[in-house]
C-alpha positions as CSV (number, residue, x, y, z in Angstrom):
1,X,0.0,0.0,0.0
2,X,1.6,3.5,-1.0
3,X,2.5,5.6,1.9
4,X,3.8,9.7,1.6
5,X,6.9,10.2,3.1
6,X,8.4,11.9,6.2
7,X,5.4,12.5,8.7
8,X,2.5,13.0,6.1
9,X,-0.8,10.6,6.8
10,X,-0.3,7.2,4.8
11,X,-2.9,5.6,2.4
12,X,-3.7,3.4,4.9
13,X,-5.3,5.8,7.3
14,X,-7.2,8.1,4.1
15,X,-8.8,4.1,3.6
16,X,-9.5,3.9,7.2
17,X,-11.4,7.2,7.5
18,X,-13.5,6.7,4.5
19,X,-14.6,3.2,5.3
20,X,-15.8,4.8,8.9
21,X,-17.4,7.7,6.5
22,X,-19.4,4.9,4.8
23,X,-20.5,3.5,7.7
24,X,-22.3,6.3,8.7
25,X,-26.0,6.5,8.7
26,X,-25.9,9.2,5.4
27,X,-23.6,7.3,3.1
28,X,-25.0,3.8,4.6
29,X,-28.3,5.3,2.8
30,X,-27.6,6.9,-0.3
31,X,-25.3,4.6,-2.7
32,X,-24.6,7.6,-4.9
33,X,-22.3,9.4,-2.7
34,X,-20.5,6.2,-1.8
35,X,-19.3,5.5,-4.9
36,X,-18.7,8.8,-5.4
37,X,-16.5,9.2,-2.0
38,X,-14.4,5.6,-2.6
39,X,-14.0,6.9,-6.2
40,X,-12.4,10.1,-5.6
41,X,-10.2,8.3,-2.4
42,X,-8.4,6.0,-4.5
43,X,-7.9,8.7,-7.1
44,X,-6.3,10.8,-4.2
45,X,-5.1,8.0,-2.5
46,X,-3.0,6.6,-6.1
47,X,-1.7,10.3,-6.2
48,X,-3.7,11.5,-9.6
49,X,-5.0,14.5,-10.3
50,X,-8.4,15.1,-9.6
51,X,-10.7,13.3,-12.1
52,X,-12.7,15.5,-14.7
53,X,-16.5,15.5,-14.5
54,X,-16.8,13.4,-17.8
55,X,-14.7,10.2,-15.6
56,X,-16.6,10.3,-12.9
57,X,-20.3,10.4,-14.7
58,X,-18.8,7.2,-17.0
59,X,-16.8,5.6,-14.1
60,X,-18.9,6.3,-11.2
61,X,-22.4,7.1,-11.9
62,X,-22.8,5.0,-15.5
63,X,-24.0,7.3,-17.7
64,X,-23.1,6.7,-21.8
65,X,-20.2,7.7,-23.8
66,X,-22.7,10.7,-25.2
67,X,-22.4,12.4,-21.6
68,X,-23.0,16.1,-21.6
69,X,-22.5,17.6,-18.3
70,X,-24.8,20.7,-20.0
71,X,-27.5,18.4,-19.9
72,X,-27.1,16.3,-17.2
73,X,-25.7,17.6,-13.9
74,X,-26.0,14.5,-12.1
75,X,-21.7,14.9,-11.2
76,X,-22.1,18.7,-10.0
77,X,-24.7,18.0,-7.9
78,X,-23.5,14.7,-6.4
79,X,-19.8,16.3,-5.4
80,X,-21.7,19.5,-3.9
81,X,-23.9,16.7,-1.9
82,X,-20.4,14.6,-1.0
83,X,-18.8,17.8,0.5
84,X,-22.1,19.1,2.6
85,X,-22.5,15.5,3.7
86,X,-18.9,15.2,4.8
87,X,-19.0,19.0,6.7
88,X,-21.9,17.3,8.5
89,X,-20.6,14.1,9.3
90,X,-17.0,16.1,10.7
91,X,-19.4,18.6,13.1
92,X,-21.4,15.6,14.4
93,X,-18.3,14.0,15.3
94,X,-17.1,17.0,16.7
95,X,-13.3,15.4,18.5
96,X,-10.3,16.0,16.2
97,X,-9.5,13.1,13.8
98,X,-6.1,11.5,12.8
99,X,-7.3,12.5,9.1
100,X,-10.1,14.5,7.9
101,X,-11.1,14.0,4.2
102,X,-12.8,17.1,2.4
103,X,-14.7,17.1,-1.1
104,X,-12.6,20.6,-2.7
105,X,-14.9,23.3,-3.2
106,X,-13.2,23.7,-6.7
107,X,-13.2,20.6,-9.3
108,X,-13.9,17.4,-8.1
109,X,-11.1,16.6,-6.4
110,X,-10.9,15.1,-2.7
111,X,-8.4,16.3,-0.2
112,X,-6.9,14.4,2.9
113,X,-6.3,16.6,6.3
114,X,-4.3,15.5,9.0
115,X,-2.4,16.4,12.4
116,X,1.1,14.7,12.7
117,X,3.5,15.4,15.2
118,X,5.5,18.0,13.6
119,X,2.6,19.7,12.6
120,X,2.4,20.0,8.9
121,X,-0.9,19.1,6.5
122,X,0.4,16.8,3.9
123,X,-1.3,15.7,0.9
124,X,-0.6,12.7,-0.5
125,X,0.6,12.3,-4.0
126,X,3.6,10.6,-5.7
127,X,5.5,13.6,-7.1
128,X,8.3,15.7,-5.8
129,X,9.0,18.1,-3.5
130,X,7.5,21.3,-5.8
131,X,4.4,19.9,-6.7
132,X,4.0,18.5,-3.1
133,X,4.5,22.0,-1.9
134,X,2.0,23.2,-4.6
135,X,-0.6,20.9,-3.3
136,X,-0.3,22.2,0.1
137,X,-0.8,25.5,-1.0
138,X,-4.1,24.9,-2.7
139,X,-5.2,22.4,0.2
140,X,-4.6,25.1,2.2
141,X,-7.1,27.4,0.0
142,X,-9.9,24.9,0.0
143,X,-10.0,24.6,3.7
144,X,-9.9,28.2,4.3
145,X,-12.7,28.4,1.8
146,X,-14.4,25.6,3.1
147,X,-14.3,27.9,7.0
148,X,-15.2,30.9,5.4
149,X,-18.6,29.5,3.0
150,X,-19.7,27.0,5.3
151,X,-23.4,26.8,5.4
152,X,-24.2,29.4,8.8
153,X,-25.0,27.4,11.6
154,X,-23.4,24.1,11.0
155,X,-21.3,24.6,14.0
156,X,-24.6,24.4,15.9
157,X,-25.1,21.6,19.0
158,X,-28.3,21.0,17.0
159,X,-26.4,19.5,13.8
160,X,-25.5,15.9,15.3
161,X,-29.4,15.5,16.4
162,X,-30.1,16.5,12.9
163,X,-27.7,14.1,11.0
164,X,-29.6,11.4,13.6
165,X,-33.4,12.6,13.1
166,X,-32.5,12.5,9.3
167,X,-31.2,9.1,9.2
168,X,-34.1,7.9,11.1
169,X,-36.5,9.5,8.8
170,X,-34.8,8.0,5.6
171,X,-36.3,4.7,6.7
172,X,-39.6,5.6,6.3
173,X,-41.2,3.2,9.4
174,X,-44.0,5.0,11.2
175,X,-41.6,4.5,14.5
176,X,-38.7,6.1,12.4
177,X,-40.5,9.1,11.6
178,X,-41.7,9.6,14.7
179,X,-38.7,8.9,16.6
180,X,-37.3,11.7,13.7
181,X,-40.0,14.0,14.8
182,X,-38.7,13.9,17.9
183,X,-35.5,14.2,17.8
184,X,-36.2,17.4,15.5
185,X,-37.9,19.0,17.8
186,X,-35.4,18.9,20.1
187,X,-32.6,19.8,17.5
188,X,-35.1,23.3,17.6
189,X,-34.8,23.8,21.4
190,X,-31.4,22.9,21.4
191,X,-30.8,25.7,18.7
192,X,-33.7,28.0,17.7
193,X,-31.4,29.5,15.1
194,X,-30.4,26.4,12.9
195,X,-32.7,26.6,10.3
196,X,-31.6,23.0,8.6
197,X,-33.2,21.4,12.1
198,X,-36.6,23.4,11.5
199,X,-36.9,22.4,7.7
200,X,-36.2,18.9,8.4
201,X,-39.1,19.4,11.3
202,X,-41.4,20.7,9.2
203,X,-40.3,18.0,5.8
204,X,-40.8,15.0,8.6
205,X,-44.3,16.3,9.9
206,X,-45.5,15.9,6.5
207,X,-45.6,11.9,6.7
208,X,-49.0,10.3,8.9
209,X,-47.3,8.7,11.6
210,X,-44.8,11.5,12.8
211,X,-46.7,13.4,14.7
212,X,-47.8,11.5,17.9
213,X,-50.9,13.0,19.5
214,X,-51.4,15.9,17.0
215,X,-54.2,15.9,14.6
216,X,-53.4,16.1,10.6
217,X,-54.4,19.3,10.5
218,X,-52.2,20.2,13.6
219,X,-49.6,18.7,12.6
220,X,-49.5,20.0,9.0
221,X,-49.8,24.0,11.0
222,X,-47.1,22.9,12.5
223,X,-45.3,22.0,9.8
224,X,-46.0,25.6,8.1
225,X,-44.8,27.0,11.4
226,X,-41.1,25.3,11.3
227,X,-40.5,25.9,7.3
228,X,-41.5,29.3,8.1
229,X,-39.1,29.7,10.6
230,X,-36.3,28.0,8.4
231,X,-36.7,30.1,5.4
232,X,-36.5,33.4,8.0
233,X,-33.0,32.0,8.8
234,X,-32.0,31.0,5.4
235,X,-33.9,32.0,2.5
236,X,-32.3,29.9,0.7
237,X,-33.5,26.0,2.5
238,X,-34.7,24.3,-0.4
239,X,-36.2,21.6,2.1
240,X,-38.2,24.5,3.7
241,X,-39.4,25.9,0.2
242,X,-40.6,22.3,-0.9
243,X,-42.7,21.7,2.3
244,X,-44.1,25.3,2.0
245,X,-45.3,24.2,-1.7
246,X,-46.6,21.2,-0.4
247,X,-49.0,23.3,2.1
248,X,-50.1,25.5,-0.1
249,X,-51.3,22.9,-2.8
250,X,-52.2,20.0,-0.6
251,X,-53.9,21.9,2.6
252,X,-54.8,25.3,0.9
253,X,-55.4,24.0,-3.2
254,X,-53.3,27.1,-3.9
255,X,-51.7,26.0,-7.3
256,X,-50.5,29.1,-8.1
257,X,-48.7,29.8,-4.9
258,X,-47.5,26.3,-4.6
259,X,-45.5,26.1,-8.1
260,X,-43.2,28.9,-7.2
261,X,-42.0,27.2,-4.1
262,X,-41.5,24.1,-5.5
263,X,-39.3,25.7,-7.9
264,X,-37.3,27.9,-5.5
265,X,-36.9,24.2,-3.4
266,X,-35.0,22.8,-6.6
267,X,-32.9,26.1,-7.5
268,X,-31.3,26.3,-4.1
269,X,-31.4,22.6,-3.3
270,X,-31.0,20.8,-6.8
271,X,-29.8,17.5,-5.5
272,X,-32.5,16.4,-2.8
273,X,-34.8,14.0,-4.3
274,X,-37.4,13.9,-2.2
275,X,-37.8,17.7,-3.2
276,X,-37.7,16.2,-6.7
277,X,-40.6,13.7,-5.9
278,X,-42.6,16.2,-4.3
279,X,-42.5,18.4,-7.0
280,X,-43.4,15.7,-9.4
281,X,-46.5,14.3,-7.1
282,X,-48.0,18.4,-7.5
283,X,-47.3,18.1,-11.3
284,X,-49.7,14.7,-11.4
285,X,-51.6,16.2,-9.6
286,X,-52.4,19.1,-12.3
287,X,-52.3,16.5,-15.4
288,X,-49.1,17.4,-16.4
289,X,-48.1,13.8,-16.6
290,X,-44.7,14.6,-18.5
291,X,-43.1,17.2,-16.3
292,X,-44.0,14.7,-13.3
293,X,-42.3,11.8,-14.9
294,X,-38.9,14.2,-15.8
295,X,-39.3,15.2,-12.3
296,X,-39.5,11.4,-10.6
297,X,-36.3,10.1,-12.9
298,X,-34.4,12.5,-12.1
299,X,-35.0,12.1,-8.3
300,X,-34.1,8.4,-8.8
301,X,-30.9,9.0,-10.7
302,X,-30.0,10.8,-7.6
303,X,-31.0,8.2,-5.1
304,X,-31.7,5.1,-7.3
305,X,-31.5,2.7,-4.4
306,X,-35.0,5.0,-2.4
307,X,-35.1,4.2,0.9
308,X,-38.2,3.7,1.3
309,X,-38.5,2.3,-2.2
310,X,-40.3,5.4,-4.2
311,X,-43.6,4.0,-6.0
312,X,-43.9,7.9,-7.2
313,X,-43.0,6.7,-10.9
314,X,-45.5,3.7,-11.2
315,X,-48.5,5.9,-9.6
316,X,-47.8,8.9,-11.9
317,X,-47.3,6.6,-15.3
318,X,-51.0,5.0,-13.9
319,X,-52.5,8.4,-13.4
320,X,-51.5,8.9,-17.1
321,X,-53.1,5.5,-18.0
322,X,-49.7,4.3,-19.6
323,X,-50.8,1.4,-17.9
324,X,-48.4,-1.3,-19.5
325,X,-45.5,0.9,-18.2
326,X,-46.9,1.3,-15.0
327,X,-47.0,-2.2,-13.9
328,X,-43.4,-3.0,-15.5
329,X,-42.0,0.0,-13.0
330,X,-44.1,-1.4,-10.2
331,X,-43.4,-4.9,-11.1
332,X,-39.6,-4.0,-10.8
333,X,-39.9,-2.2,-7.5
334,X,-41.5,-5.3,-5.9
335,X,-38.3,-7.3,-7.8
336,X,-35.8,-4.6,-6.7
337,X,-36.9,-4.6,-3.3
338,X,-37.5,-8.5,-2.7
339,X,-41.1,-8.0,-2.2
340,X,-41.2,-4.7,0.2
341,X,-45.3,-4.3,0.9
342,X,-44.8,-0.5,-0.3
343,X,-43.8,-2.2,-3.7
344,X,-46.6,-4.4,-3.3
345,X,-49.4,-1.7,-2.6
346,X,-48.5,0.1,-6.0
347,X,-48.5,-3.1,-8.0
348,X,-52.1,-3.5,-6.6
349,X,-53.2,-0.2,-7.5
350,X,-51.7,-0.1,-10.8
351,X,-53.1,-3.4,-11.4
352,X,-56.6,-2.2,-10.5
353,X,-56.3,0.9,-12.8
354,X,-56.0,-1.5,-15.8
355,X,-58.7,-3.1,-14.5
356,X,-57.0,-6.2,-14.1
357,X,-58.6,-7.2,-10.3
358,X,-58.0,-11.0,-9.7
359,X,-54.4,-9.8,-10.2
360,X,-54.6,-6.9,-8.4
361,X,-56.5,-8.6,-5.1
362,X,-53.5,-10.5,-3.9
363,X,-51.1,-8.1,-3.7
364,X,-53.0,-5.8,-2.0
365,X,-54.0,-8.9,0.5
366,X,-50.2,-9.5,0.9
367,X,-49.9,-5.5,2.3
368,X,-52.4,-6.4,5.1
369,X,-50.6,-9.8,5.8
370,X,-47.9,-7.3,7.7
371,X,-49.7,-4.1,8.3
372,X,-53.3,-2.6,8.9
373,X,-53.0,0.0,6.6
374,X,-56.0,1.9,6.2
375,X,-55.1,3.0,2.5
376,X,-54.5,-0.8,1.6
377,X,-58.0,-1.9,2.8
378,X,-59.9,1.0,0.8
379,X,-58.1,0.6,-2.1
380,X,-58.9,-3.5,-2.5
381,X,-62.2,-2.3,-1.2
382,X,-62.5,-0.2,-4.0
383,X,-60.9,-3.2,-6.0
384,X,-63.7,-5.7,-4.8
385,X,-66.3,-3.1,-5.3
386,X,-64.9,-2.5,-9.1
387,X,-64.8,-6.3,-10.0
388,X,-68.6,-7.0,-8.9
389,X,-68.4,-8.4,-5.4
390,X,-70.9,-5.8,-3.0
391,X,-70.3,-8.4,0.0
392,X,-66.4,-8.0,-0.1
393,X,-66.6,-3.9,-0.8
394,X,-68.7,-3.7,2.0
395,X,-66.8,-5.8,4.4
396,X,-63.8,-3.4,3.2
397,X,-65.9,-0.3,4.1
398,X,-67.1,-2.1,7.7
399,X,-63.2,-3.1,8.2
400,X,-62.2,0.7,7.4
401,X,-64.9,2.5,10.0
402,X,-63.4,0.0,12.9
403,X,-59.8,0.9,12.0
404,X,-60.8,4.3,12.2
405,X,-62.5,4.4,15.4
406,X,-59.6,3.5,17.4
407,X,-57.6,6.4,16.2
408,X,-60.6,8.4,16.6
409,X,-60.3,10.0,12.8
410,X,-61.6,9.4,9.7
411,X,-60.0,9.5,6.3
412,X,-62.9,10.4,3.8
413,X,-61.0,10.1,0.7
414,X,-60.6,6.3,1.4
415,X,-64.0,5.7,1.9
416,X,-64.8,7.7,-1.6
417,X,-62.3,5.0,-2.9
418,X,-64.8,1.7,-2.2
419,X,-67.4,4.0,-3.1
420,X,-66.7,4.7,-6.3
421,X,-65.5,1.0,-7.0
422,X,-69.0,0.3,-5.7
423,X,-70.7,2.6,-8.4
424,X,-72.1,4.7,-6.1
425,X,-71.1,8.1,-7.1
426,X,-73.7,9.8,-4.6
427,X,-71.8,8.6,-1.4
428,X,-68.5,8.9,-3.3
429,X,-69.1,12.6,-4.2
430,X,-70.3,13.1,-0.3
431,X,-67.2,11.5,0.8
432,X,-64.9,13.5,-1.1
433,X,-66.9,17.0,0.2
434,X,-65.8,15.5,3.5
435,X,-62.1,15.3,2.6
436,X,-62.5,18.5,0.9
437,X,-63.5,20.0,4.2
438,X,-61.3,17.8,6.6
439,X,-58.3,19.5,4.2
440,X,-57.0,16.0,3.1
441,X,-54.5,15.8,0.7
442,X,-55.7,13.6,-1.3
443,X,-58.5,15.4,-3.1
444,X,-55.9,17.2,-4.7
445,X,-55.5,13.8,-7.1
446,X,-59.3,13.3,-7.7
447,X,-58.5,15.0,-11.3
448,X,-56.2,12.5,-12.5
449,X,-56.9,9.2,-9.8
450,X,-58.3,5.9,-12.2
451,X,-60.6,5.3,-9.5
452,X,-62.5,8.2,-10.1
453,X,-63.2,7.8,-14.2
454,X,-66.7,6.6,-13.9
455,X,-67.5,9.7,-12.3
456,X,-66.0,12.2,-14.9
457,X,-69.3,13.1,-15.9
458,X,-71.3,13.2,-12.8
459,X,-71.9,16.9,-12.4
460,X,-71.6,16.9,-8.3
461,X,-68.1,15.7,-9.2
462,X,-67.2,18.2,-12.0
463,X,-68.2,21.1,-9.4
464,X,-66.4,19.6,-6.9
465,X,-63.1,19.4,-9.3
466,X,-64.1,23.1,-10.3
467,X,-64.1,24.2,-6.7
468,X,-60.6,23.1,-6.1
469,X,-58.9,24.1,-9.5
470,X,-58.3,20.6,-10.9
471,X,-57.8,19.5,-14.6
């Protein structure tokens, strides 16, 4: 294994460091920027020069020989993710380490920092004693650089509870997020002025589950409260932006105040993909079907592993009745993630779109195997109801009102689900006036939902979609 000479940090430690930088709970969960980080270590570590942006998007991230960085940004945005997540994973450690590795703010280079005895920061490459010296002098530059534009606040007490509420919330279990929740709110009292801790608050109150005793709605205020608060530190959280566009669409059926947001979210923060996939579940929900689906691949070219699996593709290709293509995507989810129920629910629903319900009914029976998930009971209610069996719809509806009196709150836009599978637009469009009022989110896709097209033309339903602003 090559080593520098005189006192300098070996190869041996730069591997070291970076295998305990891959352990931890942000590189264990996006594959992207560990291939990226191992990549740019050996490169470093074999004393080359830094790699060029075409290299890495062949080498690292698999893209064709017709690469054009103008058109697809994928390398800038993952090396400006590498270096944030590596300031973050060097505050939340917080002692000095033997070597400190730093994505350059410059390039795409990857510099090794270290404290010997005698004192000196060494980089390590196999050339002489000018170029050594040459490569101090620059390393020297990126660091101070590195001080000076560091995000403000990341020095905060609040950033290790962050990096932990964050990991917890990547794995999408309703005791994750809510642990998450938690551990966000007290990232808030900890430090009331680190606005990264109040936009992950408000992103994390947006998923059911996270909020312990508070109500949707409550929680949801809440939620507008804390991006607030985040975008008065820093005007330009993209996280905060994102969940601020969500509100105003999904809670206030502001379109046109949501769309702005949504796009500030991606200017300042262009390589978060859950941004991404929010942005592209508004877009279905207007009928813009193509924007959507740009929106969703690129999110899962920055993340393709989704953790949770994201079933945003297969629901939006569905909603644009390219049925055959929906069930492929859903079909390789369930492949992708050996049979996650998540993966399962979409196949079901996409199945059910294209009206094909004896296939559709087991996977949605194989979600409530290992869950009682309200949404999977209404939508093989509505599946039952759609295929001709009253007796089974109904049973759905009975199984729904007991699930919902012991969490003392109803979700209206499920019951519209069996409903309309059952025919019965009357109770449908009643339900849906309920949700409307209740300020669920989900009446915000009766404009483009499958379930809803033997309803198109029932006028109760067209005022309704008139009401909110739907296509």
């Amino acid at each position: 294994m090559p080593k520098t000479r005189g006192n300098s940090i070996d190869a041996e430690a730069v591997r070291a460091e970076m295998e305990s930088i891959l352990a931890s709970p942000r590189f264990v969960n996006s594959r992207p920027l560990s291939l990226l980080l191992r990549f740019l270590v050996e490169h470093a570590v074999a004393g080359d020069p830094p790699p060029g942006e075409y290299a890495i998007a062949l080498e690292v991230f698999g893209r064709p020989g017709s690469f054009v960085a103008q058109l697809d940004p994928v390398v800038r945005v993952q090396h400006r993710r590498l270096r944030a997540a590596l300031e973050e994973y060097y505050e939340a450690k917080g002692s000095p380490r033997r070597v400190m590795l730093r994505a350059s703010a410059r390039g795409f280079g990857l510099a090794a920092v270290g404290r010997t005895r005698s004192g000196p920061v060494r980089r390590p490459w196999k050339t002489g004693k000018l170029l050594a010296l040459a490569a101090l002098l620059v390393l020297a530059a990126v660091v101070a650089l590195w001080l000076h534009f560091r995000p403000p606040g990341s020095a905060s007490r609040a950033a290790p509870l962050d990096v932990e509420a964050r990991a917890l919330r990547a794995k999408g279990t309703v005791p994750d997020v809510a642990e998450s929740a938690r551990l966000f709110e007290q990232a808030v009292a900890v430090d009331s002025g680190y606005a990264p801790a109040w936009s992950g608050l408000a992103d994390v109150l947006l998923i059911p589950g996270s909020s312990g005793d508070m109500s949707r709605s409550e929680a949801i205020a809440r939620a507008r409260e804390a991006a607030a608060k985040a975008i008065r530190l820093d005007p330009r959280n993209g996280e905060a932006h994102a969940v601020m566009g969500y509100v105003q669409l999904f809670r206030d059926s502001n379109w046109a105040g949501a769309e702005p947001e949504f796009r500030q979210a991606i200017q300042f923060d262009p390589a978060a993909p859950r941004i991404h996939r929010m942005y592209a579940q508004a877009l279905m929900s207007r009928g813009r079907f193509d924007e959507a689906i740009a929106q969703s691949r690129m999110a899962a070219s920055l993340d393709p592993a989704g953790s949770p699996p994201a079933t945003d593709l297969a629901e939006i290709l569905s909603a644009a009745h390219r049925y055959d293509e929906a069930i492929a995507e859903a079909r390789r989810l369930v492949q992708q993630t050996g049979g996650d129920a998540s993966a399962h629910l979409a196949l079901g629903i996409v199945l059910s779109a294209a009206h094909r319900y004896d296939e559709a009914i087991p996977e949605l029976q194989s979600v409530l195997l290992t869950s009682r998930s309200t949404y999977a009971m209404a939508r093989l209610g509505y599946v039952y109801g759609a295929k001709g069996d009253r007796v089974a719809a109904t049973a759905s509806l009975q199984s729904l009102d007991r699930a919902f009196a012991k969490i003392m709150s109803v979700d209206w836009s499920y019951r519209a689900l069996v409903y309309a599978g059952l025919g019965d637009n009357q109770h449908a469009v009643d339900c849906l006036e309920q949700s409307l009022a209740n300020q669920e989110g989900d009446i915000n896709f009766i404009g483009v939902e499958p379930a809803y097209d033997g309803m198109r033309a029932d006028p109760r339903f067209v005022a309704l979609r008139k009401r909110i602003g739907l296509p």
